[in-house]
C-alpha positions in Angstrom: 0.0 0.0 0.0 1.3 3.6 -0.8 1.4 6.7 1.3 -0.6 9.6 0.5 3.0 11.0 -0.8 3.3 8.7 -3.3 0.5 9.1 -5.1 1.1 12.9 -5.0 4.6 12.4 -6.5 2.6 10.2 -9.2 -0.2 12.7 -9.7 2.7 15.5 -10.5 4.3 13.5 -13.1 1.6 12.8 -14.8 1.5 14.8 -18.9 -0.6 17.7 -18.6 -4.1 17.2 -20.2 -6.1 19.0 -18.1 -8.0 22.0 -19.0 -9.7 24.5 -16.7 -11.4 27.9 -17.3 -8.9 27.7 -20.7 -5.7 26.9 -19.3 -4.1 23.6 -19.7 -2.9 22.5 -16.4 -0.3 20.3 -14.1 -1.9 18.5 -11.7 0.0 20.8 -9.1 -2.4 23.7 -10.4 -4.3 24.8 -6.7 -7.3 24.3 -8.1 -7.0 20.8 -8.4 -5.8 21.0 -4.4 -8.5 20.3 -2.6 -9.8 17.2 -4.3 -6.3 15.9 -4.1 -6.5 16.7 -0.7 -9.9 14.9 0.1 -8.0 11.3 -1.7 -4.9 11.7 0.6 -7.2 10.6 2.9 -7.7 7.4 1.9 -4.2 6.4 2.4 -3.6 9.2 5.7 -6.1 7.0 7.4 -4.2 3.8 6.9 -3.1 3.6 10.0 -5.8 5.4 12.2 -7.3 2.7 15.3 -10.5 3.6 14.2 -10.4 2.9 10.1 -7.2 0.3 10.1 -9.3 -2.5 9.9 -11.7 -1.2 7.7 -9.6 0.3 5.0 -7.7 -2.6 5.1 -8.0 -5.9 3.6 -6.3 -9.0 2.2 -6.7 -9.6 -1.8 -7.9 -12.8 -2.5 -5.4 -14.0 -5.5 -2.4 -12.7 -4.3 -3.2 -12.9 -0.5 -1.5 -10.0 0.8 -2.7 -6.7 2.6 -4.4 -4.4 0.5 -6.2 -1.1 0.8 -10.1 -1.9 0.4 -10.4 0.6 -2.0 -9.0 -1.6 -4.5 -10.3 -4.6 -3.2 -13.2 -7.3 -5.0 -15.7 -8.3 -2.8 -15.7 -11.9 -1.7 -18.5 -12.4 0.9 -20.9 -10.4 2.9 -18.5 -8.8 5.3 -16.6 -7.1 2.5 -19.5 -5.4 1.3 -20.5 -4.6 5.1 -17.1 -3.1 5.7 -16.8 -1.2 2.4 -20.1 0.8 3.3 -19.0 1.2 6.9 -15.4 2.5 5.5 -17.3 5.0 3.3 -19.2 6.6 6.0 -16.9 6.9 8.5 -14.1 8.5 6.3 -16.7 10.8 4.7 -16.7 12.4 8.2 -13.4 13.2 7.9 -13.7 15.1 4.3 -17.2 16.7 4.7 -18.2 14.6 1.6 -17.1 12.8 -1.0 -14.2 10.7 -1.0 -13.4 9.7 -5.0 -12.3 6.2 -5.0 -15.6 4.6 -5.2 -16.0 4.9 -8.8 -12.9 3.0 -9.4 -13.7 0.4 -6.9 -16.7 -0.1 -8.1 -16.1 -0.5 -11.7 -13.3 -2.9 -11.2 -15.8 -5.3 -9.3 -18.3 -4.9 -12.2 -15.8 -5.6 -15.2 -14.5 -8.7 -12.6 -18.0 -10.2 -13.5 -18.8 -8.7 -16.6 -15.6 -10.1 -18.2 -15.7 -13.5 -16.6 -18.7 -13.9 -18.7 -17.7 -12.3 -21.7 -14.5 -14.7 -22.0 -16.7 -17.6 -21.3 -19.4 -17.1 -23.7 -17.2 -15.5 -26.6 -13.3 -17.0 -26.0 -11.9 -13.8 -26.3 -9.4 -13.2 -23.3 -11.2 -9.8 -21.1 -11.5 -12.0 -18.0 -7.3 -12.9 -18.6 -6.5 -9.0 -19.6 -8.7 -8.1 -16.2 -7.0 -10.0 -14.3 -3.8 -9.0 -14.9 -4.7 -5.5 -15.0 -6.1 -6.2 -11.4 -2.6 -7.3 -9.9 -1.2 -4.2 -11.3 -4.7 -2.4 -9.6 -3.9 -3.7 -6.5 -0.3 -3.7 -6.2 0.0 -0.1 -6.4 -2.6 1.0 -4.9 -4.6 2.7 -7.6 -6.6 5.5 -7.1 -9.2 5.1 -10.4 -12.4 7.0 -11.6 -15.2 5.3 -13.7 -16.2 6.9 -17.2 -19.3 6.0 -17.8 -22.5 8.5 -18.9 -21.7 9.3 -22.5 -23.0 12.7 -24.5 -26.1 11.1 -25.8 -27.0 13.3 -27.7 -31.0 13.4 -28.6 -32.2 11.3 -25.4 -35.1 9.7 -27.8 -32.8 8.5 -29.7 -30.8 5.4 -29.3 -26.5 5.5 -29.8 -27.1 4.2 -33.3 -29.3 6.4 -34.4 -28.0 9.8 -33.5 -26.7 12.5 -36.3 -23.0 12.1 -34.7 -22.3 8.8 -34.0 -19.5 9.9 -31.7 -22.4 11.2 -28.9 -21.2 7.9 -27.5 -17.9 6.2 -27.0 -17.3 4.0 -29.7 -14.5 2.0 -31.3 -14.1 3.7 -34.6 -10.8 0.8 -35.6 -9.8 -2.1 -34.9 -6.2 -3.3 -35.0 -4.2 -6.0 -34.3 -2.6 -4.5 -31.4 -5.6 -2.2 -30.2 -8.6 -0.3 -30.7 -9.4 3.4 -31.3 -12.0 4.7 -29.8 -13.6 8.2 -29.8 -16.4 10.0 -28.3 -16.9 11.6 -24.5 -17.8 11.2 -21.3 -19.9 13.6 -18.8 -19.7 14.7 -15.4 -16.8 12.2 -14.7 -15.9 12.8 -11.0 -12.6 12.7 -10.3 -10.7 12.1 -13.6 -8.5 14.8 -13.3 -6.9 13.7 -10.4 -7.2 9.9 -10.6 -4.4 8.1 -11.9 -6.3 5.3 -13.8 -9.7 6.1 -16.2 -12.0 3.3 -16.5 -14.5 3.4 -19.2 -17.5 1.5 -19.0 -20.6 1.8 -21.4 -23.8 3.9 -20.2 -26.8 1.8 -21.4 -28.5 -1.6 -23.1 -27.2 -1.9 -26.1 -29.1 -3.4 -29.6 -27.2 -5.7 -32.2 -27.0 -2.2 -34.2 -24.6 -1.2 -31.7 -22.2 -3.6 -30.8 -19.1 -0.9 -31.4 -20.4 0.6 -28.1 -19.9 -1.9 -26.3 -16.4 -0.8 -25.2 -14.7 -0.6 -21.9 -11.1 -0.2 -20.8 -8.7 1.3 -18.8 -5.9 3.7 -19.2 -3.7 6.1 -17.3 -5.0 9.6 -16.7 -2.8 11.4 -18.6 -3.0 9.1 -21.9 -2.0 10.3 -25.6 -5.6 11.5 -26.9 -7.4 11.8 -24.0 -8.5 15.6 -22.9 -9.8 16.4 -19.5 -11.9 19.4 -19.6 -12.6 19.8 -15.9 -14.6 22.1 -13.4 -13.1 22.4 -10.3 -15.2 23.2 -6.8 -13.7 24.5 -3.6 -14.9 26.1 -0.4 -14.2 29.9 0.1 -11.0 31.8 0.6 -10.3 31.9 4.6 -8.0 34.0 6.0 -8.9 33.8 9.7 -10.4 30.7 10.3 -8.9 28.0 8.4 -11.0 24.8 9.1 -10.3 21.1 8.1 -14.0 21.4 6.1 -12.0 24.7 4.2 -9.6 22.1 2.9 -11.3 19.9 0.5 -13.1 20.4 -2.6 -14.6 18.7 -6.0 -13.9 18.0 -9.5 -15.9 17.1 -12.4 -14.9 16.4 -15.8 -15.6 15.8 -19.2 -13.5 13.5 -20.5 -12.4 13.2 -24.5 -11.3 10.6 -26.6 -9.7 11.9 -30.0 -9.1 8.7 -31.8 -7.7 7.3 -29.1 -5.7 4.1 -29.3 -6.1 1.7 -26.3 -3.6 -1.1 -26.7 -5.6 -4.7 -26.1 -3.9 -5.8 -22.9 -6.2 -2.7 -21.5 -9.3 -3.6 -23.7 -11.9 -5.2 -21.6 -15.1 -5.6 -23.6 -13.8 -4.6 -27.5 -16.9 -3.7 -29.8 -17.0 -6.8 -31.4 -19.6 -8.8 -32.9 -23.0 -9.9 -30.7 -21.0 -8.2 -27.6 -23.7 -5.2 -27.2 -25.3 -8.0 -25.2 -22.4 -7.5 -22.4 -22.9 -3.3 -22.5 -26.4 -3.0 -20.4 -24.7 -5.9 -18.1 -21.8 -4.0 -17.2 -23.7 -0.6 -17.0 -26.2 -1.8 -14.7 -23.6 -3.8 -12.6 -21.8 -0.5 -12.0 -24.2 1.4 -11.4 -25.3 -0.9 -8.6 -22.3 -1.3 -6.9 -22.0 2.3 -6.9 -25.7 2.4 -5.5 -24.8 0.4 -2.7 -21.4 3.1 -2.1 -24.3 5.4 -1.6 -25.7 3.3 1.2 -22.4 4.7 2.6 -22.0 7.7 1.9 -25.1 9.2 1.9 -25.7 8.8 5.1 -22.6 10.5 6.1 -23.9 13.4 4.5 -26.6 13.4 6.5 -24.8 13.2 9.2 -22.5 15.9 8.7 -25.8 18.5 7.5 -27.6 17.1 11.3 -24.9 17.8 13.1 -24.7 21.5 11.9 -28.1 21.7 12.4 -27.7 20.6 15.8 -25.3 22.9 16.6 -26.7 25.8 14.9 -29.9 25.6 17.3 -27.9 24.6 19.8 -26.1 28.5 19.9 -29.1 30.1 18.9 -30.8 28.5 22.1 -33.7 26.9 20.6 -32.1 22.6 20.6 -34.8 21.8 23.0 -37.9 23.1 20.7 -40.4 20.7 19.3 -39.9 21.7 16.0 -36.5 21.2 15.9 -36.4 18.4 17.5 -38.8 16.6 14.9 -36.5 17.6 12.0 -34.0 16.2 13.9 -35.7 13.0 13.7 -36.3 13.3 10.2 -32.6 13.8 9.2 -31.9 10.4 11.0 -34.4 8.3 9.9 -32.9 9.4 6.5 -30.0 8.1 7.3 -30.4 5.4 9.2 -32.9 4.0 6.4 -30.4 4.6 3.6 -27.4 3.3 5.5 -30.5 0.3 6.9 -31.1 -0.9 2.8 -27.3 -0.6 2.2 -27.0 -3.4 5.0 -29.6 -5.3 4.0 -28.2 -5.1 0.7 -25.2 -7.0 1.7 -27.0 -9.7 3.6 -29.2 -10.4 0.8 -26.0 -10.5 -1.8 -25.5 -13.2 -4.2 -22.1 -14.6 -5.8 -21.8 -14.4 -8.8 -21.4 -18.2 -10.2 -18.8 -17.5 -12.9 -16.1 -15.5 -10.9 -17.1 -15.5 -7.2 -17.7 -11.7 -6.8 -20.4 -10.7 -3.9 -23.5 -8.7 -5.7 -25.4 -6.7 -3.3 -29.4 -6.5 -3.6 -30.5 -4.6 -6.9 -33.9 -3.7 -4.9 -32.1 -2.5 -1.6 -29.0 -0.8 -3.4 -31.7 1.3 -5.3 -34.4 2.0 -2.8 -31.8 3.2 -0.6 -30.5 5.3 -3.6 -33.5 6.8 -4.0 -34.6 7.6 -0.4 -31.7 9.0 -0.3 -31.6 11.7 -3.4 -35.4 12.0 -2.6 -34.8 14.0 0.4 -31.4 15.6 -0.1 -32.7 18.9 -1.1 -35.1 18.9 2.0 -32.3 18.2 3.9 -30.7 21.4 3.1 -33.6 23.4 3.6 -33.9 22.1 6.9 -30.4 23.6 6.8 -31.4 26.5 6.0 -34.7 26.7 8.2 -32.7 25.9 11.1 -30.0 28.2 10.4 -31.9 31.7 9.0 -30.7 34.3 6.3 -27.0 34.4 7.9 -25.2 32.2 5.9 -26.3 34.4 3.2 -25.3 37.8 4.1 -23.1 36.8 6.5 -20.3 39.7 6.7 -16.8 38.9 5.1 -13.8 37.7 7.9 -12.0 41.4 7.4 -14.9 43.3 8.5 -15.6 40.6 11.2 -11.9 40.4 12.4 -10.9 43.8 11.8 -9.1 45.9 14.6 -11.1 49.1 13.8 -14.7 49.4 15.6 -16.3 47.6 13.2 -14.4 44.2 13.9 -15.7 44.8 18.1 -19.1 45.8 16.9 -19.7 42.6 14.5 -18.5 40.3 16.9 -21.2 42.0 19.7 -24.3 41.9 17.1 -23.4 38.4 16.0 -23.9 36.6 19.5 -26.6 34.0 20.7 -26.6 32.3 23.8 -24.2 34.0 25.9 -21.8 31.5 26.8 -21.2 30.4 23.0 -17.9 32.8 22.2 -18.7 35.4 19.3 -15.6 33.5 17.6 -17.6 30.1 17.5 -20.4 31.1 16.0 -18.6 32.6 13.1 -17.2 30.2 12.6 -20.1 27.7 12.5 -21.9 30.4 10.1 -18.6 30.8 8.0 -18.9 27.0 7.3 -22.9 26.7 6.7 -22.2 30.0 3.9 -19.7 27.4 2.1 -22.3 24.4 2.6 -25.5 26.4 1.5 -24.1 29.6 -0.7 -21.0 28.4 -2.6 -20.3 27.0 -5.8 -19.3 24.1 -4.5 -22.3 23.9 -2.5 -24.5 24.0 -5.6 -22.3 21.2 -7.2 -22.7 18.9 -4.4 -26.6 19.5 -4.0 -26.8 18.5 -7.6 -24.6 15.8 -7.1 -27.1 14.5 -4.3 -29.7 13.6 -6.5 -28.1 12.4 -9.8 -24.6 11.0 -8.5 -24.8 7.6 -9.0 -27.4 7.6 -11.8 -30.8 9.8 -12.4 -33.4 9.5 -10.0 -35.5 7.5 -13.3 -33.1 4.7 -13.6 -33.5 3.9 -10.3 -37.3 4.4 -10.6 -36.9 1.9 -13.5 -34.3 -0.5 -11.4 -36.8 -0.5 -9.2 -39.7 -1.4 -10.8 -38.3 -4.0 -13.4 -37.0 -6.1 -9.9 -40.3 -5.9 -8.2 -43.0 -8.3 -8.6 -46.0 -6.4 -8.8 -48.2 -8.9 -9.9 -47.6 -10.8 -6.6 -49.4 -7.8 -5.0 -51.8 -7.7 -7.2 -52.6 -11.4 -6.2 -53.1 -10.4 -2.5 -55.3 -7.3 -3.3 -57.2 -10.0 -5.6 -57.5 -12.3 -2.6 -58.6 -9.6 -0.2 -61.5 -8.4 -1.9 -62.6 -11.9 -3.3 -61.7 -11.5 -7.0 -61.6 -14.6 -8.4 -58.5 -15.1 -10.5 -56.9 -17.9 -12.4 
């Protein structure tokens, strides 16, 4: 396993290819910080009593100590310890922490390619497993490239004016494949050192060049990363480990790209458009069942600022507040609830012995979850009133003229709660509910993961409804056959 160090002196050596606000960038560019920041976690915590045995784990084909973030799941514990990992280290980072998309894509592509090989004889589940010993070995922090363009959503990849709208091979070669086309709203690319690319959607026998996936390094020939990069406000006074971290989001472009075939996992060949839904779907659930984890955290980190906020303002002990309260954690106690129940109720897969959590708990718990996001931020902002918003600037607040004593009298609550403190706790809900990255992460709270339809549609397609209808039939004496 590698230090936090490491993968910064990796990150730094990468080619530049990223672009922000028109500049092409180093990964040192400080606007990248943050989010670098928030993955340096992941390997900080190594060694912390409370996350040691969590974040690590043994790899079951070369059967040494791994970080978990790079692990496959083998059994229900795995899955039980990944979610509990998640939420706990999400306390630390006031949000997301970026190397669930790569784990969860490898564990998809670990099944997805075992039956590929088996039903077609071409060698993914070989490639994959080579590529995984490299994965593990050192510790690789990945991102998953999945949602494509698309283009005109009513209509499908094969019918769209530009066939690039999704990522397609456009050649094949004896040594490779080029691909070309883009992925949206990839979190994390920028900064990852591996892209995994995975298709978005079912696929029809019209489209069986979209059925691509692979993997390459982040800073590969023909690959741009036009990014938008989040972080919390400026501080000059108050510097807080919340101030530290931030988000990035990119759109990720493949110019004719060649991908070598040791790195090709699903190739665009003939009758393999049967293999892209597979693989979408299985990402998409394991990344559900992340949710299970982090989610929750968030809602933890949003009640305990609500908490405190009525706490100073002397009003904990009201009714009202202490019913939204109980909202927030039945919220997360539900979502992080399905995400266990997920795991129990796993299967393994029969072709390569990965653990699959629960399609119907991984997305119910998804979608309970971005259902109430937004209303838990206007219980935020209920509990916490206009200041946030016009909250005055830490010059004026800190300044050594009158006006720095006089803010810091008008700004108190309960008297025993130091002028200082409150700032503080104000200074931290502005970032949460007025900022940039704010508005990124409240969007990110309902479609990260996949739209809130998909997992209507996950949903519904797993659920017998019929049986229901059977009991309401029974109930009010309908006779059926």
């Amino acid at each position: 396993m590698k230090t936090s160090e490491e993968y910064r002196a990796k990150l730094y050596n990468m080619k530049p290819n990223v672009y922000i606000d028109g500049d092409i960038v180093n990964r040192k560019d400080n606007r990248l910080e943050g989010s670098i920041t928030t993955i340096c976690k992941t390997f900080d915590m190594i060694n912390d009593p409370e996350l040691k045995d969590l974040l690590v784990t043994t790899s079951h084909i070369s059967n040494e100590k791994i970080n978990r973030f790079t692990h496959i799941h083998q059994t229900v514990d795995d899955l039980l310890k990944k979610q509990e990992m998640t939420r706990k280290i999400c306390h630390y980072t006031g949000g997301c922490i970026f190397r669930c998309m790569g784990v969860d894509a490898m564990n998809s592509l670990s099944i997805i390619t075992s039956k590929a090989e088996m039903m077609t004889g071409r060698p993914y589940n070989q490639r994959w497993l080579k590529y995984l010993k490299y994965w593990q070995k050192n510790d690789i922090v990945g991102c998953c490239a999945q949602t494509d363009a698309k283009g005109d959503r009513s209509l499908r990849p094969h019918q769209q004016a530009d066939p690039d709208l999704y990522v397609r091979v456009v050649e094949e070669r004896e040594d490779g494949i080029i691909v070309r086309g883009a992925k949206n709203h990839i979190t994390a690319a920028a900064i990852a050192e591996e892209i995994i690319v995975t298709p978005t959607r079912f696929l029809t026998s019209e489209e069986d060049k979209y059925a691509v996936s692979f993997a390459i390094p982040g800073d590969w020939d023909g690959v741009y990363l036009v990014t938008r990069a989040s972080n919390m406000k400026q501080r000059e006074h108050i510097p807080c480990p919340a101030g530290a971290f931030g988000d990035v989001e990119t759109t990720v472009i493949f110019d004719d790209t060649f991908i070598p075939n040791d790195r090709v996992f699903l190739g665009g060949a003939p009758g393999e458009h049967q293999f892209g839904g597979w693989l979408a779907l299985l990402f998409a659930l394991y990344h559900r069942h992340s949710y299970t984890g982090c989610k929750p955290s968030s809602t933890d980190i949003i009640l305990g600022y609500c908490a405190l906020v009525s706490e100073y303002s002397g009003i904990e002990n009201q009714k009202h507040v202490q019913s939204k309260l109980a909202d927030l954690i039945s919220v997360a106690e539900l979502v992080y609830a399905s995400g266990i129940a997920a795991a129990y109720k796993a299967t393994k897969d029969e072709t390569c012995g990965t653990m699959i959590p629960d399609p119907m708990f991984c997305n119910v718990g998804r979608k309970h979850a971005g259902k109430n996001y937004y209303h838990e931020l206007e219980t935020l902002a209920d509990l916490s009133g206009g200041l946030p918003a016009t909250l005055p600037f830490e010059k004026d607040f800190f300044s050594e003229e009158r006006i720095g004593e006089l803010l810091q009298k008008y700004i108190k609550r309960k008297a025993d709660v130091p002028a200082e403190d409150i700032y503080k706790l104000y200074r931290t809900l502005s970032d949460v509910l007025c900022s940039s990255i704010g508005g990124v992460i409240s969007v990110a709270g309902v479609h990260g993961g996949g739209s809130p339809v998909m997992e209507d549609i996950a949903i519904l397609k797993q659920y017998d409804i019929d049986a229901r209808k059977k009991i309401a039939r029974y109930l009010a004496g309908i006779k059926y056959d």
